[in-house]
Structure formats: C-alpha cells, structure tokens
N, C-alpha and C positions, 0 to 999 in steps of 0.2 A: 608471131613466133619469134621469138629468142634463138641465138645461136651464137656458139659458141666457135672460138677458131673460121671464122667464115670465110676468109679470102684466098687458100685452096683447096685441092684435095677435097674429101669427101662433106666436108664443113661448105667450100662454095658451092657444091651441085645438090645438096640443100636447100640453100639460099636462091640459087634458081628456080630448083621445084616448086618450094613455096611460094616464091614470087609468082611463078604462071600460074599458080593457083588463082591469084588476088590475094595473098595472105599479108597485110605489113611486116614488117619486120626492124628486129633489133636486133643490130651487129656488134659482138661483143669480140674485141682482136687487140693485137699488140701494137701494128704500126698504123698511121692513122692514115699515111697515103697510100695503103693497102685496102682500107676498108674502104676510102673515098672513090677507090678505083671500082671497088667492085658495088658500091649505091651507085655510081653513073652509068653502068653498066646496067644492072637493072633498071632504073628509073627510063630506062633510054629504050626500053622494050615493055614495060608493065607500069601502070599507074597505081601505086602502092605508095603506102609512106614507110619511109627508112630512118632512121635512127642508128649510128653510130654512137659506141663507149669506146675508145681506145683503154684499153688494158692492158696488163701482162700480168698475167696468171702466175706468173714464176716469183709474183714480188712477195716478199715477208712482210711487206706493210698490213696487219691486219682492216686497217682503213681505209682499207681499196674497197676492199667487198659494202662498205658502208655510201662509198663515195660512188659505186657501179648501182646501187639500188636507188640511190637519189635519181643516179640518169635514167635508169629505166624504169621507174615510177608501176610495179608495177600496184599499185592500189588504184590508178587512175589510166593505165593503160592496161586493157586487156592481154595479159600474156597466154592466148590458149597452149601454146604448144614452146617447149626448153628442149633443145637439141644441147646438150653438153658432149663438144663434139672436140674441142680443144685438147693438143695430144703431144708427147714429146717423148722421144724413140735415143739409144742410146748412137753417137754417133757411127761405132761399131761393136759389135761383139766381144764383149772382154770378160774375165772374171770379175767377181764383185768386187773384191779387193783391191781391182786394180781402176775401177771406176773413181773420179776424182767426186770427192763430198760434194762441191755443186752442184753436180748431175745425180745424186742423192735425191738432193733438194728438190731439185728439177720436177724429177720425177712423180714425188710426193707431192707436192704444191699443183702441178698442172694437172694430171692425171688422177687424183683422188682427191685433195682436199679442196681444187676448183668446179669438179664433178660435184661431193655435199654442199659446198658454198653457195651454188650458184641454184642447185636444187633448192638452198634452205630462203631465198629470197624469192622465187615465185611460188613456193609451192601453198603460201598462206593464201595467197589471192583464191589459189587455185580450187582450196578447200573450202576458203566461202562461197564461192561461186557452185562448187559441185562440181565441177570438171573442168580439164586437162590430161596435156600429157607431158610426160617427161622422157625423152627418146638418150639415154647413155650408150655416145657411141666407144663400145669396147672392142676386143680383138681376138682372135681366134688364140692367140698365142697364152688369153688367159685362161685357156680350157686345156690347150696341148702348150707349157711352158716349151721355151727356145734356149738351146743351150748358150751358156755365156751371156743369157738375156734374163736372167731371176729376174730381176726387179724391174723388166718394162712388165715382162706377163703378169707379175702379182699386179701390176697397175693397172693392168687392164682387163681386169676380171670384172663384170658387169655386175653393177648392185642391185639389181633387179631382183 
C-alpha cells in the first residue's frame, strides 16, 4: 500500500492499520525524519517492508512526480492499494481575497493535483494487473462548504 501524507492524523493510523495487516508499505511525506520515525515505529511491532519517498507535494517542480515513480517502482513493486491522503487546510478562516496566492497554490498542488498525480503513477500497474484500489481521502466540508473556507472545500470534494 502506498500512502500519502503518513506521519500523522488520519494518513498514520492507516499506515498502522495496514501494517497489522502484514501489508508493505510506501511512505510518501515531506520530512524525512518524520517518515523515518514512523518506519521504526512500525518495523518495531510488524515485520513488513517500508519504503520511504520524502516529498512535498506543494513543490511546482513537475519532476518530482517523475522522480516519486522511480522510487516507488511501482511496475516491479506491487502497489495493491493508494491512499491519497495528503491534505492542507487554510491556517484560518478568511475570505478568498484575503488568502495569500501561496496558499492558492498550496492548496491546488496538494489537495488536487497530488490526489491525480499520484493516482496517475500506480493506476497503470493497477490495470494490468486487474485490481486495486484507490482510497481519496476527502472531507465532509466538500459536500456541505465552510464559510470563509471556498477553496479547502472545493479541494476536498472526492473524485470518486
């Protein structure tokens, strides 16, 4: 399994569940002494193999997503299951206008354009193989929007 954002919140207790599964796993996150904390942490209760990608999801580098499918291989590693779980929330409630273009970006890049990205790199294994899944975790807020919150709720409306 693949996962996205894994080192807290709903992204690590994932990464738990799976693991007492016996499921391997690939840790896909921003810091890398965040992921390293949470492979010893598993490894230290479940005999699974782990793979970390340190990423950031927020980067404009199109050649991240190039350089994430090198490491996670998946044509020679089985990825049955992509939690795209990776998620970023405005610091507070503001109008649109008063949100700074960063967090624009932010928002778009991690939230939606890392959600099809990261679909668009295992979902070929997926369809040779004949199955998988693809688990988007989205938010309630993309069903009932949040005032002063437009653009995390369109972000987090689930493409399912």
């Amino acid at each position: 399994a693949l996962i996205t954002g894994p080192t807290d919140g709903i992204g690590l207790e994932y990464a738990r569940q799976l693991a007492a599964r016996g499921l391997n796993l690939v840790l896909v996150g921003r810091s890398q002494e965040k992921l390293d904390k949470v492979r010893d942490e598993l490894l230290d209760k479940h005999h699974i193999d782990i793979v970390t990608v340190q990423a950031d999801l927020n980067s404009d580098d199109p050649q991240m997503y190039n350089r994430i499918l090198r490491e996670i291989a998946p044509e020679t590693r089985e990825i049955g299951i992509l939690v795209n779980n990776a998620g970023v929330m405005y610091d507070s409630p503001n109008r649109f206008l008063d949100q700074p273009e960063s967090k624009i970006w932010q928002h778009v890049r991690v939230n939606m354009l890392a959600v099809v990205m990261m679909t668009r790199l295992v979902l070929p294994s997926m369809v040779k193989r004949k199955r998988g899944l693809v688990c988007n975790v989205s938010s309630i807020a993309g069903y009932q929007p949040l005032p002063l919150m437009g653009l995390y709720s369109a972000s987090k409306v689930s493409f399912a």
